[in-house]
Structures are given as C-alpha cells and as structure tokens.
DOVOMAR-367594 format. One line per 4 residues: number of its first residue (from 1); for each residue x, y, z of C-alpha. Coordinates in steps of 0.05 Angstrom, whole numbers. Example, Ala and Ser with C-alpha at 12.3 -4.5 7.8 and 13.67 -1.06 7.14 Angstrom:
% DOVOMAR-367594
1	246,-90,156  273,-21,143
% end
This chain:
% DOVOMAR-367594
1	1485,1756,1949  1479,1823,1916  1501,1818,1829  1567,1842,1827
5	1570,1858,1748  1643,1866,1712  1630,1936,1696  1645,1967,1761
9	1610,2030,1751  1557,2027,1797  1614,1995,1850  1660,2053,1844
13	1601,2105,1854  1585,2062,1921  1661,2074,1951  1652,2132,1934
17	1586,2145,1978  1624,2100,2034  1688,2144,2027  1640,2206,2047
21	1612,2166,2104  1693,2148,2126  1717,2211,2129  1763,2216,2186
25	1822,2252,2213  1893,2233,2184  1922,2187,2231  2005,2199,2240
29	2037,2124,2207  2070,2098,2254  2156,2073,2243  2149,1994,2235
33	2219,1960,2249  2258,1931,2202  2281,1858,2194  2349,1884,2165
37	2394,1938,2211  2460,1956,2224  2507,1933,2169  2570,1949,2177
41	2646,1936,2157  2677,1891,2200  2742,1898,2167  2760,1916,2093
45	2820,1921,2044  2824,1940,1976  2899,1929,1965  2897,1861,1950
49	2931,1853,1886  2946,1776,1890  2910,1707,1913  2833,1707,1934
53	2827,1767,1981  2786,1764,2049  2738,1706,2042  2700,1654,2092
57	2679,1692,2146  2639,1662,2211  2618,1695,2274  2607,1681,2348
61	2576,1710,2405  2586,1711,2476  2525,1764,2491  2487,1815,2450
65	2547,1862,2455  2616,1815,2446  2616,1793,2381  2680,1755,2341
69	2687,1747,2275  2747,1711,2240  2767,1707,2166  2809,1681,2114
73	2860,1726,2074  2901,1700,2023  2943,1744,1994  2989,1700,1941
77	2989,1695,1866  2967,1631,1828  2932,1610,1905  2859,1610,1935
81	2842,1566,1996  2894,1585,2032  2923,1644,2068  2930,1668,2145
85	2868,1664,2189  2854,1745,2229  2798,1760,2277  2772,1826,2305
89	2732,1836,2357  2661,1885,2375  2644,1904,2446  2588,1942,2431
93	2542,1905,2391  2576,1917,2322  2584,1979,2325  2652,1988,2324
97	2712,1931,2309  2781,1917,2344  2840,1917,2294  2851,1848,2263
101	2898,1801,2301  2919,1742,2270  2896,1676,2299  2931,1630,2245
105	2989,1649,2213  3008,1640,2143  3086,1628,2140  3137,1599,2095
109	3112,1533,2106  3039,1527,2119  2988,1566,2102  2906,1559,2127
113	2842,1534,2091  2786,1543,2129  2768,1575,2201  2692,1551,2240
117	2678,1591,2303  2639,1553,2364  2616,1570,2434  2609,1518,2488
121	2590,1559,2555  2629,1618,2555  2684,1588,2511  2694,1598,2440
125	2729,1546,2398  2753,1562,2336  2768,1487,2283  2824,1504,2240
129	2844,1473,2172  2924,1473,2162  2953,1465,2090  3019,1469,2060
133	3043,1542,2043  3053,1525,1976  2983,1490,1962  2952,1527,1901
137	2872,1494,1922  2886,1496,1997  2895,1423,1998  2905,1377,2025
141	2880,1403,2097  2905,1371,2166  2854,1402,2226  2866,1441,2300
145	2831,1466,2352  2841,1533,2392  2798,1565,2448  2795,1625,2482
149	2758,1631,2550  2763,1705,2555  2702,1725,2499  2753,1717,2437
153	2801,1762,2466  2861,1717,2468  2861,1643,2441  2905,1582,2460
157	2922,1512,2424  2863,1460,2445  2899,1395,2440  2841,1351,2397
161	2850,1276,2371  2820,1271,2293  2849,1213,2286  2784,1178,2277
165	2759,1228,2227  2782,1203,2151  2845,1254,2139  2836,1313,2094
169	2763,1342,2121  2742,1407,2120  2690,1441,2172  2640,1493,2127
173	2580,1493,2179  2567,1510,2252  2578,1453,2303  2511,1436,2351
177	2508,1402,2419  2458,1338,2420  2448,1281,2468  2512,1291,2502
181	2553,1297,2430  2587,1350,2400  2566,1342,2337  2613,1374,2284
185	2588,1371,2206  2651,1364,2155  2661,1339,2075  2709,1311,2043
189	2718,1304,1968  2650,1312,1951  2629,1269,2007  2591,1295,2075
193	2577,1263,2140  2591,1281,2212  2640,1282,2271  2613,1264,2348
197	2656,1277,2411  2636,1281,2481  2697,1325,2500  2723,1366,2444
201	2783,1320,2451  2772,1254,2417  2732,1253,2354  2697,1202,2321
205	2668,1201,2247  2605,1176,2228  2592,1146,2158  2592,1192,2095
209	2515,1202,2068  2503,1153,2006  2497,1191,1945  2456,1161,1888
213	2450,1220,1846  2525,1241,1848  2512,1307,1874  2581,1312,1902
217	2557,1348,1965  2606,1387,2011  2604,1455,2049  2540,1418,2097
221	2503,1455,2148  2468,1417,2207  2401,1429,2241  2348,1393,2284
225	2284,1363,2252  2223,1409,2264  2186,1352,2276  2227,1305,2301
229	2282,1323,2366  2325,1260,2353  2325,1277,2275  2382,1315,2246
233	2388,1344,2172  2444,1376,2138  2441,1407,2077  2491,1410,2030
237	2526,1448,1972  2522,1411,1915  2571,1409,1842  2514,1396,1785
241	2526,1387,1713  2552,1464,1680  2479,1461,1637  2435,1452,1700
245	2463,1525,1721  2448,1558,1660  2380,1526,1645  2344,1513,1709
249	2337,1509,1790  2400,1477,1825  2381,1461,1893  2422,1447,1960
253	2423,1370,1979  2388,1334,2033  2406,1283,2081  2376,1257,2148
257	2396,1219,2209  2358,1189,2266  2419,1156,2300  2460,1223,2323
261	2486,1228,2245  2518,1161,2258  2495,1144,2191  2451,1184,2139
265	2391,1171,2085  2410,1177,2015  2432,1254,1995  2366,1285,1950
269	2366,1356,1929  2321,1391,1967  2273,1445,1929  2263,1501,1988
273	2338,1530,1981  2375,1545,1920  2443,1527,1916  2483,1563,1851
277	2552,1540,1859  2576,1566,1919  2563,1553,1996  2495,1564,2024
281	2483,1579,2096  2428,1541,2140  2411,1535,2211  2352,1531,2267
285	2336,1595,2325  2324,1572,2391  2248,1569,2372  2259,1511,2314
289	2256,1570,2267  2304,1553,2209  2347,1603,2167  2377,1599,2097
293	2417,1648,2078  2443,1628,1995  2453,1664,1927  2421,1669,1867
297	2453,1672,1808  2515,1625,1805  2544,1568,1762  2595,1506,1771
301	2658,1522,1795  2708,1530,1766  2686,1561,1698  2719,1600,1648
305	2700,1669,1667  2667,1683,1609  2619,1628,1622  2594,1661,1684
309	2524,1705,1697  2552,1783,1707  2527,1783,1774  2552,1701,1794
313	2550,1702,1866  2538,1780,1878  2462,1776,1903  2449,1743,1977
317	2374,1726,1990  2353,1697,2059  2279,1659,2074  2253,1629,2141
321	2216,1572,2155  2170,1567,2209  2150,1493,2241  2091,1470,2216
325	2095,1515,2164  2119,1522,2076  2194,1556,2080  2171,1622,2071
329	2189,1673,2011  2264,1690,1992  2275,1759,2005  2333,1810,1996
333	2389,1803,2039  2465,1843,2008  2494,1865,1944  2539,1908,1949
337	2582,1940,1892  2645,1917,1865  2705,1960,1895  2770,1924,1874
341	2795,1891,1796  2796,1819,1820  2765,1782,1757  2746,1724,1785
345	2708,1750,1842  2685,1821,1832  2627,1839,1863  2625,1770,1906
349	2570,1777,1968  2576,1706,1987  2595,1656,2033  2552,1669,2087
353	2546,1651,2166  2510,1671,2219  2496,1668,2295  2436,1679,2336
357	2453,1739,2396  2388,1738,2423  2319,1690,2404  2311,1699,2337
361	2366,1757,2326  2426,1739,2288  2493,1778,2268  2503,1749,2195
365	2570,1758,2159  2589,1748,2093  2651,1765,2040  2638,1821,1989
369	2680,1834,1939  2740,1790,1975  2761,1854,1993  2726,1860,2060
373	2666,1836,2116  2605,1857,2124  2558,1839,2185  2480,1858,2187
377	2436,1847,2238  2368,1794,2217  2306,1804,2269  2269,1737,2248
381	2206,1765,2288  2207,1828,2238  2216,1782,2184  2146,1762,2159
385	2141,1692,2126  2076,1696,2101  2018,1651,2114  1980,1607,2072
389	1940,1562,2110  1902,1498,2086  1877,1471,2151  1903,1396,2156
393	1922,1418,2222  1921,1464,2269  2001,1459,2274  2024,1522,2301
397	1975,1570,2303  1949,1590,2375  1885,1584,2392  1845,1620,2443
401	1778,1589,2456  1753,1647,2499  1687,1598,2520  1671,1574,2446
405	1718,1521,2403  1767,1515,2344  1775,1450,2314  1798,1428,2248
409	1769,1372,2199  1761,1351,2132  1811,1408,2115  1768,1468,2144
413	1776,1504,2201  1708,1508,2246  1702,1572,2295  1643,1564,2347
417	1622,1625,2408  1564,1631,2445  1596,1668,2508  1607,1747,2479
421	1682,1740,2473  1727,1728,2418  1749,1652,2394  1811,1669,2352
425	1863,1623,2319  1928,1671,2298  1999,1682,2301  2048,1732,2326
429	2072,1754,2267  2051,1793,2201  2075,1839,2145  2111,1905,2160
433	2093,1951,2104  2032,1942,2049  2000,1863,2054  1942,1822,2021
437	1904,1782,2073  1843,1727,2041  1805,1677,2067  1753,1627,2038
441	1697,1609,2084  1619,1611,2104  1576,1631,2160  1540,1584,2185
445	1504,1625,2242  1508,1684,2272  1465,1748,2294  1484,1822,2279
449	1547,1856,2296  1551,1900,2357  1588,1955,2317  1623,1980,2378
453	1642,1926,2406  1656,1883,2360  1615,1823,2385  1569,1786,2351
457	1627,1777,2287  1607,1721,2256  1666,1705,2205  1719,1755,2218
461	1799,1772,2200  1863,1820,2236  1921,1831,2209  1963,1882,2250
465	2016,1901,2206  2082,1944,2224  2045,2002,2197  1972,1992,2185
469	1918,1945,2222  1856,1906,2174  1802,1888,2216  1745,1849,2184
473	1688,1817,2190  1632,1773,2147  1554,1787,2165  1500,1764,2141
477	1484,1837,2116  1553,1853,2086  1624,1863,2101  1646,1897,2164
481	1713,1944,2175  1746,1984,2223  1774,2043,2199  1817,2105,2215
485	1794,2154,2253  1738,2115,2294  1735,2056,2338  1668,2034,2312
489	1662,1982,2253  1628,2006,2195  1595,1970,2136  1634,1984,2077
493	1597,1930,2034  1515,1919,2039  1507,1852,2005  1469,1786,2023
497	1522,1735,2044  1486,1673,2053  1505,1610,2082  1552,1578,2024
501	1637,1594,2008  1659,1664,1990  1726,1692,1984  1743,1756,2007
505	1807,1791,2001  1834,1858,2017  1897,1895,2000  1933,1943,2041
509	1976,1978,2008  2030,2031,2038  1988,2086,2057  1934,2045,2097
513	1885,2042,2040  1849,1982,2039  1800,1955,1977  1764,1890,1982
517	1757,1834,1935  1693,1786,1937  1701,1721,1902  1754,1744,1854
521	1724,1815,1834  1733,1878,1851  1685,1899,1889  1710,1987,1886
525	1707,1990,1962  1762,2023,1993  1771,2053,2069  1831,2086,2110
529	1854,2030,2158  1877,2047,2229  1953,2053,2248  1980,2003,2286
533	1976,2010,2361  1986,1930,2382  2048,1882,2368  2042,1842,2314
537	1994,1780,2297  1948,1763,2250  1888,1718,2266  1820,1689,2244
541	1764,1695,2298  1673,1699,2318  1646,1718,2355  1570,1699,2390
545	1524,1706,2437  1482,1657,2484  1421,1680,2434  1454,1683,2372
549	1509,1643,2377  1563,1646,2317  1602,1580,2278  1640,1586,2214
553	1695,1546,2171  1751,1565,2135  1777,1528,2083  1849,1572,2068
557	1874,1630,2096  1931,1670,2069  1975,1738,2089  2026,1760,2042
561	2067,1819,2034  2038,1867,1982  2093,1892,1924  2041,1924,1882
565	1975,1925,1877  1917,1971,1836  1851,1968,1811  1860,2020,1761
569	1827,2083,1787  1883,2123,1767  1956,2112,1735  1979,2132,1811
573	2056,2104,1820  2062,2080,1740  2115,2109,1695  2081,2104,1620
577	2137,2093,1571  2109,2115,1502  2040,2139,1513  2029,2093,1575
581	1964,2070,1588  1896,2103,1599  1839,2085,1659  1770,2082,1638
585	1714,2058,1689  1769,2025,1728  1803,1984,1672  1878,2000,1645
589	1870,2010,1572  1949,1994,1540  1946,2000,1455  2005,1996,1411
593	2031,2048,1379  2033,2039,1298  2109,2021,1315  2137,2003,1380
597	2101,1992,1442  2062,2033,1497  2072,2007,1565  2064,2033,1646
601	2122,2009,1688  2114,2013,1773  2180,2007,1803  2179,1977,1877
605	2223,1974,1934  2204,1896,1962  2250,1844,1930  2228,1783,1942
609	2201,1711,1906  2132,1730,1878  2069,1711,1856  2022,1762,1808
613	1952,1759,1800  1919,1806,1750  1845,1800,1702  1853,1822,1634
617	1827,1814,1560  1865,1822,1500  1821,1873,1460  1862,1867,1402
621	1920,1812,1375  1981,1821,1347  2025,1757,1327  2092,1760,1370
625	2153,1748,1340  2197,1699,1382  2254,1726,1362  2242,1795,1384
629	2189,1803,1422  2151,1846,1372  2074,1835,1374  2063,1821,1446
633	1989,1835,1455  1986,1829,1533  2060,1821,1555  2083,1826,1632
637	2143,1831,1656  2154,1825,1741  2234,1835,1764  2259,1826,1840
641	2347,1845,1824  2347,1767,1826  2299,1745,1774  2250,1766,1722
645	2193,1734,1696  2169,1755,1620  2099,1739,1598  2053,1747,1545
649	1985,1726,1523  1973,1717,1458  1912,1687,1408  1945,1611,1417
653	1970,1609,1478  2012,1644,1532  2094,1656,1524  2149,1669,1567
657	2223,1673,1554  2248,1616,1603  2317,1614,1636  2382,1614,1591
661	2335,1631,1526  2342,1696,1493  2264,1691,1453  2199,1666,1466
665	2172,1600,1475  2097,1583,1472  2085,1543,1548  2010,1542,1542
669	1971,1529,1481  1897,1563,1480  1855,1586,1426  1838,1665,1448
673	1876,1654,1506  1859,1726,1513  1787,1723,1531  1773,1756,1598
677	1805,1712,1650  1844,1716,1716  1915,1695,1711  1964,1683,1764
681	2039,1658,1762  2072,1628,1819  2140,1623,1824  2201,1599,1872
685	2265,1609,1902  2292,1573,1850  2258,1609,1801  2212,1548,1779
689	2142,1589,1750  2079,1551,1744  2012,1593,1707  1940,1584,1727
693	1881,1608,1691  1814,1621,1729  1839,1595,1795  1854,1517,1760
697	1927,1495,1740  1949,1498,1666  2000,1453,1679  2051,1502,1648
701	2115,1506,1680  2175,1537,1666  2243,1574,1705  2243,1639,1701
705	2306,1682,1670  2367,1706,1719  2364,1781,1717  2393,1836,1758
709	2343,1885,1730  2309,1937,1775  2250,1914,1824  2188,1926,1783
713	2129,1900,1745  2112,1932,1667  2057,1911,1622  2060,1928,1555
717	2035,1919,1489  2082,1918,1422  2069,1932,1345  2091,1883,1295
721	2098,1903,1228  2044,1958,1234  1998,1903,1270  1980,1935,1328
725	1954,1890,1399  1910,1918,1458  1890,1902,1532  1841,1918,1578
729	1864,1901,1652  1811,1898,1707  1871,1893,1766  1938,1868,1783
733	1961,1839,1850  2032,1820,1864  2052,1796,1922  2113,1762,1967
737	2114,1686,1944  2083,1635,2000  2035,1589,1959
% end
C-alpha cells in the first residue's frame, strides 16, 4: 500500500488534482423527511393558579386521522394526583382538537388519579383510578373501566371485576393483547406486576416482580421479547437513593416473564434507558421495533426544590431499538419553555405516551409545563439508529445473494460473486442529513472495476442518505467513488491495497462533501457525492465475474449520523473566541494567550448521545488548575442541551469534570499523555463516558456532567499564571452514539 506520511502535504495537493478531475455540475439537494413533524397543542391553560396543572396524558387511535387524547387536571391547593379526567378529540390527523369534555369528574367527593387509554377492535377503553376528593397524593386509588364504541366520541361505564387485583393499583403503561389475555401492567407501592383477563370483565393479578435491589419500581411499561414471542418485559420507573441522581446514571428497571407475566425474574436496572425520577415511556411497533421515550436530567422525588437540576424533567429524549440490534442513540425529542409560575414544575416536558397510527408512526404526547399537551408525530423509519455491526450473526440484515453467497463466521462477514451482479447484505434504513460510514475488511480476490457499471467491485459500501448517497468501493488499485455529476465511478485514491485488513472511512457531511479516511489517517481526498434519488438503505456488497470472480470479509461495519466533522483545511463553521485557532498544512494550531485562553467553538443543530474522535499533540503544556480550569493544554468540551462532556489532556494524564463535580479530576494517568495519538470518548444515554487511546481501552470511565448548554463542540487551550499550553489537531469526528 502506498506510504501515507502524517504530513499531509503531498495528500492535500492530490485532492486537489482529483477535485479538478470531479468537476461537475451542482446537483439541486434534495428535502429528506424528518423523523419529528407536526407538534401541536392539544389543549393548554395557563390559568392554573392552584394544585398540579394538566399532567398524565395518553393517546389512542382508531385510524391515522381519529385520534383521542385524555388528561389529568387538578386544579386544588395543597393537592397533586388528583383532579378531573377531560378528553378532546382530532379528526384530521392532529391537526386540529375538539373542545375538552370531561370523561371523569372531579366533585365534592372524589376526585381522579390516573387515566390509561386502550383500543380493542374499534373500541377504546379508557382504566380509570378513583380517589377521595380530599386526597392530597391521590391516594389511595379504587379502579373503573369506560368504553366508547363510537372512536372516543362518547364513553359509557364498562362494568369490570378487580376484585382479584390487590386494592390500591395504579395503571401507568399501555395494556397488550397476548395468547388470548388482556394483559394490563399496574404497581402498587413500589411494587409492579401484571393483570390478565380474557374479557375485560374479570381480572386476575399475577405475582409482584421480586426486588432484590429495592428499586421500588412503579409507573411499568410492557412489551414483547425481540427474541422470544412468549417473553414479556416491562420496564419500570425506579426511586434510587437522592446521591445516585446527582452523581451518576439512574436507569429504568427490568423484569421478565415467560409464563404470560404470571410471575416475573428478579427486577435489575437496565442500562439502555435512563430513568431520572419521573416516568419513562416504552413500547414495541408492529415490526418488534421498540421505543423509549424518557428524560434526562431529574432527581428523587420529592425534593426540596432547591435540591433540583434547573432543567429537572424539562428535556425529553427518545432512542429506538432495532431486533437484533444495540438500542440505538438518544436523540432530541421536546423542551419547550416555561409559560406559567408553578415552582415545582416549571418548565416540566414529561410524562410521556405514545401510540403507533400507522407501522412505525406514532402520535406521542406529553405534559409541558402542567399547563398544557403537546402531541408530535415520530416516523421510526426516518429515525436512523445507527449501525455498528460486529458480525456474530447475520441477525437482521437482508441479504441478496444475486448468484454468489454471504455467510458469516469467526466474527467476519464473507461476500463471494462470480455471476456479474451484486451480492449485498444491507438495511432499509440510514442517516438523513451528514453521516460517517467505515468498514474494516480485505480483498481477497477480485479483477478490475467496470467503472460504468459498477461490476467487478470487489469490497464495496452505499449509504443512501436523506440527502446525499456514498458509493464505494475497494480495488486492488485504489479506492473507487461515485460522485455528483456523473454516473461513472472514479478513482479518487491510487494506492496498492493488498490482500490484508484496512479500514476505510468516509464522512459526509451536510453539503455532500465526502473525505476518506484509510486506516485511521487522513488521507485529503474529498469528492461531491450524488443526491439521493433511491429510498433509503445502506449496505455492504462485490461484485465478480465467472473470470475474476470477487470474495471479501468484513470484520465491523458502522453508519452513524455525522454532528461535526473537519480535517482542518479551513476554520469553515468555527467561531474563534479570543484569537481562535489557525490551519497550517491541514492541522488546527490553538495557543494560549499570555492570559486567558484561545479557543474555536462549532455550534450544531443534531442533539443526540455522542461519541468524538479527533488526533492531536499537545505542542506545549501548561499545568491545569482543578479548581479552575486554568492551564488546560488540549481541553474539549462536546454539549447535546442534555449533557456535556469536558476534557483535557495534559503532561500526566487526561481530566474531565465528571457529573455533580464543579473541578477537574485526573481519570487517566500517562506520562506525555500528549504525544500524537488518536483519542475517542464514548458515551451513553445515561451519560456513562469511557476514553480510548489509539483504538485500545484506557479503562477510564466516568459520567459525564448534566448540562443544558447549547449543542456544540469547543477546543481550547488556557494560560495559567503566564504558562501558556498549545495543540496541534490533525481532525475531529463526532458523531451520533451507537458503539
């Protein structure tokens, strides 16, 4: 394989030379759809003065178009947990709302805890929770039924039997049909477990789920197994200790059943879904798909006010997880602004629900502010996950043999074609905007590439974006591309690729510009990719020919959304703060001022969890001062509106400021930890971060701090006492979270 030296001089002079040969006409971008449309008010009121406002909404659906959703409003001092139950009503997808009616009144002797919407047929049930008028907690709670048969229009008393349910439960999750049950998930005093019934009449409690680690579960959501049809799981809120909030990760609680939730394994937290003191929303599409819909920033409740985060319970994030597949990134999902004086909820976006209209479309609903509803639309299909694959199976990727073979083993997966098609293994779904798509794998035959028709690719990657489509391929001679303006693939890179492992990677960022990565450098190659003309999909494939017939293996595959990404041609899209930075031969040069710091800031638009890449030296230390940050020689900072992580790399070691700390703690210990390297921190929906240097796991790990700070990623460097620090950065990648 050709030398690829650090110094990228010679590389940049080569895209340069290709960029003359790529010149093509600018292609129109096309409008990608969104994953998020259509919010809208349901109902609001700001004149609330008294009790908890408009709280626990759920919806139902009848078709795309009739839509119900029903709420909570309690409106007296010194109460919360109870009030009257209302409804309204949308004929036309959303788009507009009936006036509330009231479904459950609140009068001078009972008032109403909880409402759960569910459709059987054409019907619509709604489970009511009944408490006395003068509870102050909503307790304790005695349960109905009602049911309307004309699309939530009008609604009736449905004469049910709890009597075999233990008295004082309280429905918080959606209801599911299974194996002839209704099967009904409820909690009682920190307790969860299920109710069956095979007419909606008689119910029948199963056992409450052990719970070793006294995580006083309640508020439990139900789903089926991925992997397993007679499996259920429900996942739970759960009330851990006040300092487990402030410190670190608080996840929801798991629990399964293989008996119809007759009884359940002992309750575990599980680490995919956040849970920060308030209820967290989960459930499965018709195509296993599952949901989670939870907040953020939180704590136990109740708390003194002055005990909670600014933004406790303000910022909804949602994430997918596809079968056979990692739950994939937490993304954005509501936070609106505070629009009523209600101390001990303003600015509440929380309490989520949802239902799915259509395969994979839901109408979620949550509370903001208790002073009103919201209701977005969620498009699961526009929602990318991300992929990262390892190959211990082919799970649920599709595979299209086209005459030659994919098989997986040993944890690679092995393309063969001898029959001038196309063997491809892919999926129907991919990144809307900018991406990052890599792959490590070898050739192990192949001929040359019929550069207009695309057969003879021996080792070869699509990703058709929203926006923007990558198509590549490995040669023996180079690296192949198509690119805008031409349906033939060019050679963008002339290098020897023999027979052993490479990795090649390729950002994409907004504008269709792609620039390719070999083995962790840069290799200054960029080309104009083609607008999107296809749906969707992203895929591995070869492609051979009775004479030269083509086999590779893969050994990982990833496609994640790309937040920001540069190589340092130019300060393009960074704000400097001080003097900034300055490029030279494709390296960001940051030095401190004699006081203060110099730094480049890019703010972004994708909120999301993250992972950030970038190679760098520290050209000149400083000592940082813990206390105040002062010193930082190489310092990062990377902010989603949920979270922040705050990094810097110093002569012994690496420091970050982890969660409820105000100064900086040494996590990695390394003697000129700033010798050129390539770092990379992952981190999770929980906020957990873990560093890696050169590819290989520090073992550092840490939670990063809650923050509500503006999407964006700054590097800096900081003066202590007239010691000055430096950096050179080679590139930065940061990307949507899937690893």
């Amino acid at each position: 394989m050709a030398d690829i030296a650090r110094s990228r001089r010679w590389l940049v002079l080569l895209a340069q030379a290709i960029a003359l040969l790529l010149v093509a006409a600018v292609v129109a971008q096309p409008a990608a759809a969104e994953e998020l449309t259509d919010q809208v008010t349901v109902y609001s009121d700001t004149s609330f003065g008294d009790g908890d406002g408009i709280r626990t909404p759920d919806v139902i659906t009848t078709s795309p178009n009739n839509v119900v959703v029903a709420w909570r409003e309690g409106n007296t001092d010194g109460q919360f947990d109870n009030g009257e139950v209302r409804y309204s009503r949308s004929t036309d997808g959303g788009a507009t709302w009936t006036s509330p009616a009231v479904l459950a009144p609140k009068d001078s002797t009972y008032g109403w805890h909880y409402v759960i919407l569910y459709r059987v047929g054409s019907d619509l049930y709604a489970f009511l929770g009944r408490t006395p008028a003068s509870s102050y907690n909503g307790m304790p709670v005695t349960s109905f039924m009602k049911r309307s048969t004309d699309g939530g229009a009008t609604w009736s008393n449905w004469n049910a039997d709890f009597s075999g349910v233990p008295s004082g439960f309280v429905i918080a999750g959606r209801p599911m049909y299974q194996d002839g049950y209704h099967i009904a998930p409820f909690w009682n005093d920190g307790r969860v477990a299920v109710m069956r019934s095979t007419d909606l009449v008689t119910w029948t409690a199963g056992a409450y789920a052990p719970d070793p680690l006294n995580t006083k579960s309640g508020e439990n959501q139900l789903v089926v197994d991925q992997d397993d049809p007679d499996k259920l799981i429900m996942f739970s809120r759960v009330a851990a200790p006040a300092e487990d909030y402030v410190t670190g990760p608080v996840y929801m609680s798991r629990t399964e059943s293989t008996n119809g939730g007759l009884t359940w394994s002992s309750l575990v937290y599980d680490s995919s879904i956040p849970n920060m003191g308030t209820k967290g929303y989960v459930t499965q599409d018709s195509t296993g798909r599952y949901v989670a819909v939870y907040n953020t920033m939180g704590g136990i409740f109740p708390s003194p006010l002055e005990t909670r985060p600014a933004h406790w319970r303000s910022i909804l994030n949602y994430k997918v997880k596809e079968p056979d597949q990692p739950w994939g990134p937490g993304r954005f999902l509501a936070d609106e602004p505070p629009v009523v004086d209600r101390p001990h909820s303003a600015g509440w976006d929380t309490y989520a629900m949802g239902d799915e209209y259509a395969p994979g479309k839901y109408y979620i609903v949550w509370e903001s502010d208790t002073a009103g509803v919201e209701l977005i639309k969620l498009d699961l299909d526009q929602s990318f996950t991300g992929a990262n694959e390892n190959w211990d199976t082919i799970g649920n990727w599709s595979v299209t043999p086209a005459g030659g073979s994919a098989t997986v083993s040993s944890g690679r997966l092995n393309l063969a074609n001898n029959d001038s098609t196309w063997t491809t293994v892919g999926r129907e779904q991919a990144p809307l905007h900018g991406f990052v798509g890599a792959f490590r794998g070898r050739i192990a035959t192949g001929g040359p590439l019929n550069t207009s028709s695309g057969i003879g690719a021996n080792l070869g990657m699509e990703v058709v974006g929203g926006d923007w489509t990558l198509a590549l391929s490995a040669q023996s001679d180079g690296v192949y591309a198509r690119v805008a303006g031409g349906s033939a693939w060019v050679r963008v890179l002339a290098a020897s690729i023999g027979t052993g492992d490479h990795q090649y990677r390729v950002t994409v960022d907004e504008a269709g510009t792609a620039r390719l990565y070999l083995d962790s450098v840069d290799t200054g190659v960029e080309w104009s990719t083609p607008a999107s003309t296809t749906s969707l999909g992203i895929q591995l494939f070869a492609s051979g020919t009775s004479t030269e017939p083509a086999s590779a293996s893969v050994d990982w595959f990833s496609v994640e959304d790309n937040i920001v990404s540069t190589t340092w041609d130019d300060l393009s899209g960074w704000v400097p703060f001080g003097a900034g930075g300055t490029v030279s031969q494709g390296e960001l040069i940051v030095s401190s001022p004699t006081s203060g710091q110099n730094a480049v800031t890019a703010f972004v638009n994708t909120r999301c969890d993250f992972s950030v890449d970038f190679r760098a030296e520290v050209t000149d230390y400083s000592t940082l001062d813990p206390s105040n940050g002062r010193g930082a020689s190489l310092a990062l900072m990377v902010a989603n509106d949920s979270r922040r992580l705050m990094l810097s790399i110093q002569h012994d070691g690496v420091y970050a400021i982890p969660k409820g700390e105000t100064h900086w703690t040494r996590i990695y210990a390394l003697s000129n930890a700033g010798s050129l390297a390539s770092w990379r921190v992952d981190t999770s929906s929980g906020g957990e971060a873990r560093l890696y240097r050169n590819g290989v796991d520090t073992g550092a790990h840490w939670t990063i701090q809650d923050s509500d700070i503006d999407p964006q990623v700054r590097l800096w460097s900081s003066t202590n006492s007239a010691d000055t620090s430096a950096f050179a950065m080679d590139w930065i990648r940061t990307t949507c979270e899937i690893r």
